[in-house]
C-alpha positions as CSV (number, residue, x, y, z in Angstrom):
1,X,-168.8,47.5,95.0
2,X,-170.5,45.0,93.0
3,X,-172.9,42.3,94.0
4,X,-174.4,40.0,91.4
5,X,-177.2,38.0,89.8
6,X,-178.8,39.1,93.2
7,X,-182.4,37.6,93.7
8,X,-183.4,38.9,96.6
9,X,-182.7,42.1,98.2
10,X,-183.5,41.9,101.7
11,X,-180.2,39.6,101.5
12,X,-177.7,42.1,100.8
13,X,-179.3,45.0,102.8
14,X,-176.9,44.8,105.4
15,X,-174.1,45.2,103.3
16,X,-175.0,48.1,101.8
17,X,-172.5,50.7,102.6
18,X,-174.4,54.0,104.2
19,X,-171.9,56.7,102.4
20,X,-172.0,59.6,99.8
21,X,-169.4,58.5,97.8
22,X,-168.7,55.2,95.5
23,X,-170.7,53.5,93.4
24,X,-173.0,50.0,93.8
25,X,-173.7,47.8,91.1
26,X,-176.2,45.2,91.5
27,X,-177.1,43.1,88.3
28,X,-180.4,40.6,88.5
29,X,-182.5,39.2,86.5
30,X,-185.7,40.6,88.1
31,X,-186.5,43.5,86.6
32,X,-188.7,44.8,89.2
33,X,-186.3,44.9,91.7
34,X,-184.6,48.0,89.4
35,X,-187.8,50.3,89.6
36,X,-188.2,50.1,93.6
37,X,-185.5,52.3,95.4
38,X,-182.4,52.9,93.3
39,X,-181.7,56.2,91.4
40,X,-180.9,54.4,88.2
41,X,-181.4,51.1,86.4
42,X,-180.3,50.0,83.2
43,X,-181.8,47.0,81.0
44,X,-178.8,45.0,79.7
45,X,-179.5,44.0,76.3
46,X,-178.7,40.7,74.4
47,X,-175.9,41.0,71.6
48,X,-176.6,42.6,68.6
49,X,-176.6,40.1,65.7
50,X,-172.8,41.7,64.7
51,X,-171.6,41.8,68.7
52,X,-172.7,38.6,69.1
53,X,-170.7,37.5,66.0
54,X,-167.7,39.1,67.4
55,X,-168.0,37.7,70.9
56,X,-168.0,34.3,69.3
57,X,-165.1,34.8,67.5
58,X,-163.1,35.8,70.4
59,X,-163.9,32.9,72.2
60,X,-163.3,30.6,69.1
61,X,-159.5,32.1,68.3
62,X,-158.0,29.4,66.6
63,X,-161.4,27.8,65.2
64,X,-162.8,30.5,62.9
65,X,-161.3,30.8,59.3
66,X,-162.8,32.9,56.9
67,X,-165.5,30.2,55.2
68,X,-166.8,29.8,58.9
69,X,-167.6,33.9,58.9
70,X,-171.3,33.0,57.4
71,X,-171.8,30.3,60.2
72,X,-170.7,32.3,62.9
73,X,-173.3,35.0,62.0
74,X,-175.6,32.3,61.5
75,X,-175.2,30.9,65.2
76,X,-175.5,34.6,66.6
77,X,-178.8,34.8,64.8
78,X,-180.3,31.4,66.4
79,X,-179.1,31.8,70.0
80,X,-180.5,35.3,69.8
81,X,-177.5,37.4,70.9
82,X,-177.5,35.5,74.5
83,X,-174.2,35.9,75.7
84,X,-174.4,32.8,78.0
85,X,-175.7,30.6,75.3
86,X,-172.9,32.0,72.9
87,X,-170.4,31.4,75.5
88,X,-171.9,27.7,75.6
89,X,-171.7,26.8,71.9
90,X,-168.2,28.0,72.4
91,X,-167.6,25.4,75.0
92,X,-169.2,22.7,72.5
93,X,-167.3,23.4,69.8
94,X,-164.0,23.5,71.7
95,X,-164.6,20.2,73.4
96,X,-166.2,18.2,70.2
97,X,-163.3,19.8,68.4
98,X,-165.6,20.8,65.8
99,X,-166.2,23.3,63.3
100,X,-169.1,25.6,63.4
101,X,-170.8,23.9,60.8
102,X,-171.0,20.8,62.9
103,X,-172.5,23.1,65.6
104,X,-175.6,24.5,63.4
105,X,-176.2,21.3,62.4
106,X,-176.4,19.7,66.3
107,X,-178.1,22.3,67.5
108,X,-181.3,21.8,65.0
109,X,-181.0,18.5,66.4
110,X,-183.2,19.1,69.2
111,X,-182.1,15.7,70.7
112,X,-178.7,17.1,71.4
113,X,-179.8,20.7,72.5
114,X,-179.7,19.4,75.9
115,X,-176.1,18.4,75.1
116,X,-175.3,22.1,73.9
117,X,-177.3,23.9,76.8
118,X,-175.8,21.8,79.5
119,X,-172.0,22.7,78.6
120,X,-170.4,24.3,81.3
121,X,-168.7,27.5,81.2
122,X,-165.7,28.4,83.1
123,X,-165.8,30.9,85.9
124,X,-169.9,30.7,86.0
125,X,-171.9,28.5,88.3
126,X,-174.6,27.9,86.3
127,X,-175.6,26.9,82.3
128,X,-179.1,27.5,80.4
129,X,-180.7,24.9,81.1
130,X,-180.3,24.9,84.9
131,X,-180.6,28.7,84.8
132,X,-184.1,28.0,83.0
133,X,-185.3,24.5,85.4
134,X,-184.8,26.7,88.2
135,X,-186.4,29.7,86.8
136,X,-189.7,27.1,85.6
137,X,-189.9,25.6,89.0
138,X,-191.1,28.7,90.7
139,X,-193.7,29.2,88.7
140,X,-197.4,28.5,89.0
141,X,-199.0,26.2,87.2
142,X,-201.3,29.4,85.7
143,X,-197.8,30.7,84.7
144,X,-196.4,27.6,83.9
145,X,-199.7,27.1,81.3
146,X,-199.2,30.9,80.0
147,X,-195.7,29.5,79.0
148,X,-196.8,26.9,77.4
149,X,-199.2,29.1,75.4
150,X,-196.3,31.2,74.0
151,X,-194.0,28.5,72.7
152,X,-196.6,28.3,69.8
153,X,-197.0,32.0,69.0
154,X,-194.1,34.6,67.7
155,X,-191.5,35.4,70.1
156,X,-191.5,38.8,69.6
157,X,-194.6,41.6,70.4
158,X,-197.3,39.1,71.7
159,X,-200.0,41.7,72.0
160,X,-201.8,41.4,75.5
161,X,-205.0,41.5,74.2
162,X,-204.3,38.3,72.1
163,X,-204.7,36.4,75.6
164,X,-206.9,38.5,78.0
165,X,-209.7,39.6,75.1
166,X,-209.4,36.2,73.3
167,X,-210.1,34.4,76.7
168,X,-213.0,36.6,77.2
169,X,-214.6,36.0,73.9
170,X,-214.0,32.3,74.2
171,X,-216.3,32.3,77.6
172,X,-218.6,34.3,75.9
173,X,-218.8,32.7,72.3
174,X,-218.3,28.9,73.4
175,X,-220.3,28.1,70.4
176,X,-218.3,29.8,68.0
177,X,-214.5,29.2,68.6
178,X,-214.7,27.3,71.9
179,X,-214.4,23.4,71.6
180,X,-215.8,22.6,75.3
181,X,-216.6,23.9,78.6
182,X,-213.1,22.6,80.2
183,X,-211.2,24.8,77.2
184,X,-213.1,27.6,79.3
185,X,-211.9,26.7,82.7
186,X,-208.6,26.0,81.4
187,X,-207.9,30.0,80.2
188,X,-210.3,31.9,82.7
189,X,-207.5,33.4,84.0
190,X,-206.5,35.3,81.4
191,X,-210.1,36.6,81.1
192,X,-209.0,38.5,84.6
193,X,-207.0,41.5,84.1
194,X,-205.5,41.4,88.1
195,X,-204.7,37.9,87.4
196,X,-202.9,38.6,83.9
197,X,-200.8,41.5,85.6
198,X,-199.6,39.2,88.2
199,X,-198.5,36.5,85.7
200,X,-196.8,38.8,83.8
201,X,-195.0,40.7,86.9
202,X,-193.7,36.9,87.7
203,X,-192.7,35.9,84.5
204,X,-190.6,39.2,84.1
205,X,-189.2,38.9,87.2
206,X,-187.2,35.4,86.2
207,X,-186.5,37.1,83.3
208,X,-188.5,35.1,80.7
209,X,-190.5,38.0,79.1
210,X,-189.7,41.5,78.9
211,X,-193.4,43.5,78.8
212,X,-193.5,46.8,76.8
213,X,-196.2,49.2,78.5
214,X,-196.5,51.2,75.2
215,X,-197.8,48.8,73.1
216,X,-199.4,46.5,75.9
217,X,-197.3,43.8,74.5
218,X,-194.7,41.4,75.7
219,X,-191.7,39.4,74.1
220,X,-190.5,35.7,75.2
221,X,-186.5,35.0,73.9
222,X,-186.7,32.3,71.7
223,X,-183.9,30.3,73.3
224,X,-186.9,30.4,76.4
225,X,-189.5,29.7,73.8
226,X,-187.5,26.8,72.7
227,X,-186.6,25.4,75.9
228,X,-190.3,25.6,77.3
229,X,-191.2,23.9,73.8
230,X,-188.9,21.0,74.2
231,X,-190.2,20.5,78.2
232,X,-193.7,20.6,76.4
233,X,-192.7,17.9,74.3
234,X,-192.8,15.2,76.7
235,X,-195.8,15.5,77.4
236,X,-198.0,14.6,74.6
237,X,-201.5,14.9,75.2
238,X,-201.0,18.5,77.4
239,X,-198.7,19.6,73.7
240,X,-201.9,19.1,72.2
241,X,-204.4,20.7,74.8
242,X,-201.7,23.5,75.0
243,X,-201.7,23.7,70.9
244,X,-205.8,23.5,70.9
245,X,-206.0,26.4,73.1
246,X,-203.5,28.6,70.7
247,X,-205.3,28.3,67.7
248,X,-208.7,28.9,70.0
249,X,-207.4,32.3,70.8
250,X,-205.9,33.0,67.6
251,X,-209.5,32.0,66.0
252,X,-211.2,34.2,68.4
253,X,-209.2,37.3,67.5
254,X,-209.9,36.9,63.7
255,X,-212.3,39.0,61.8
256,X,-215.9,36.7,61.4
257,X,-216.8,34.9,58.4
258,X,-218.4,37.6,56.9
259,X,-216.4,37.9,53.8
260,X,-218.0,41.3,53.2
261,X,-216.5,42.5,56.1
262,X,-213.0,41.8,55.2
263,X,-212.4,44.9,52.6
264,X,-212.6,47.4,55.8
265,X,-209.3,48.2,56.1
266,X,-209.2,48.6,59.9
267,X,-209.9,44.9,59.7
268,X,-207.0,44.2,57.5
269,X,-204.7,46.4,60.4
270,X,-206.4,44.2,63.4
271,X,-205.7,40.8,61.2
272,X,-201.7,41.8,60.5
273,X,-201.4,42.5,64.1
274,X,-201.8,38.3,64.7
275,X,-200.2,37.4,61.5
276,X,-196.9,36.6,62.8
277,X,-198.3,34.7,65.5
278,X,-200.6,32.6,62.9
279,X,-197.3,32.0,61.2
280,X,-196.0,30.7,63.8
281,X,-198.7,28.3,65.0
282,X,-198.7,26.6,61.8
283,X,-194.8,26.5,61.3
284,X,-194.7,24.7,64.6
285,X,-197.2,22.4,63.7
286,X,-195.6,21.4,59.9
287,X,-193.0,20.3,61.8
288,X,-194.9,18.0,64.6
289,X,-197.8,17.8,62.5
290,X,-198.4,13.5,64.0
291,X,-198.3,15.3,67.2
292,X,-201.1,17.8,66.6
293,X,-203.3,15.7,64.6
294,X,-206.7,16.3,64.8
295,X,-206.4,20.4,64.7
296,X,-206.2,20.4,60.5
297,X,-209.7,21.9,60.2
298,X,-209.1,24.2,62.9
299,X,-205.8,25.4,61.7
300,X,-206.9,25.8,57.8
301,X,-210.1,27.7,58.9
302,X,-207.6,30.2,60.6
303,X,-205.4,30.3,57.8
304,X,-208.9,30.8,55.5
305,X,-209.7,33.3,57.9
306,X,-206.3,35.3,57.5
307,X,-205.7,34.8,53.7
308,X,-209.4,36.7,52.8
């Protein structure tokens, strides 16, 4: 028996047969619901950057030659292995009878992304973009800002302590990395560790992070990262509150001024940790960079800050 994409489980209960024998799979995308009661879970896993290529190619018989082998492995690598958006660029290409060229190049063309993440898939209810709307419009607006946060920082292994300790030395450094008394109110929740946890146990549970105890770090898929990005977008002056805030926590987390200071190795580790993430903040804003004007002394102090 198999009941799927289940969201609640108080709604199947019922139906539960009360037996010894048979199996029961139930897939979801909260992965919560997997650690309560059931004797084992697994975590289904994107495509591999290969499996993804091949999936692709099934779905694309008659549209793959051998010069489009490069492309194909090309589109894996941007949609990240996820078999839903792999199954949507199918649809696209099929229906703009198009080669997979033409693909890559519309889908860097974040005006027709929306296009691309719309296209509906036979045999499945929903596509990206309304899986994602409905996953953004449960969330609180302290989740909804956390969000926001990420889509300027490195997908994968956002360390936990770049947001809760760099909120608590904002409030208690104003002076030094702080721009104003409303940037404090604005990430005092992350200061609180209850607060955090609960953020984090609602994001996972639509399935836009995936949190890794171990290293008390979390990872955001960048197709999420890129949708959140693009709803950021409209909205001008919160991209650059959102995008002030980023480099204020990134800032805070850098080794001081101190140039002296900057030979200690165990500096050097702490500084790598937030490197890709430092990257990433100024990658995004090269490429919006009328957008986020007025952060260029900011962002080359941090970049200062990283290269010593």
């Amino acid at each position: 028996m198999v009941f799927d994409n289940v969201e609640d489980l108080s709604l199947i209960r019922s139906y539960l047969p009360h037996t010894n024998h048979g199996s029961i799979i139930i897939t979801t995308r909260d992965s919560d619901m997997s650690r309560k009661e059931f004797s084992s879970s697994a975590m289904v896993p994107e495509f591999t950057i290969d499996d993804g290529s091949k999936f692709l190619t099934a779905l694309l018989p008659h549209s793959v030659t051998s010069a489009a082998e490069n492309s194909i492995r090309e589109t894996s690598t941007v949609l990240g292995g996820h078999p839903l958006a792999l199954s949507q660029a199918a649809t696209y290409i099929l229906s703009k009878d198009c080669q997979v060229d033409d693909f890559l190049k519309d889908y860097h063309d974040q005006r027709k992304q929306p296009e691309i993440f719309a296209s509906a898939v036979s045999d499945y209810e929903h596509d990206l973009s309304t899986m994602w709307e409905m996953s953004l419009s449960t969330l609180t607006l302290e989740c909804r800002y956390l969000l926001d946060i990420l889509t300027f920082f490195d997908p994968d292994g956002v360390p936990y302590k770049l947001l809760t300790d760099g909120a608590v030395i904002l409030a208690q450094k104003p002076s030094a990395h702080c721009k104003s008394s409303s940037q404090q109110g604005r990430l005092h929740f992350l200061a609180d560790q209850d607060t955090f946890q609960n953020l984090l146990r609602t994001l996972r549970k639509q399935s836009l992070i995936r949190t890794n105890s171990r290293s008390s770090s979390f990872t955001i898929h960048r197709l999420v990262q890129e949708y959140a990005s693009r709803k950021l977008a409209s909205d001008t002056e919160r991209r650059r509150v959102v995008f002030d805030d980023a480099l204020s926590l990134l800032g805070s987390m850098q080794p001081q001024d101190d140039c002296t200071r900057h030979w200690s190795p165990h500096l050097w580790d702490t500084a790598l940790v937030y490197l890709p993430h430092v990257k990433a903040l100024e990658s995004r804003f090269r490429t919006e960079p009328a957008a986020l004007r007025s952060h260029e002394n900011s962002l080359a102090r941090l970049l200062f800050n990283c290269a010593k």
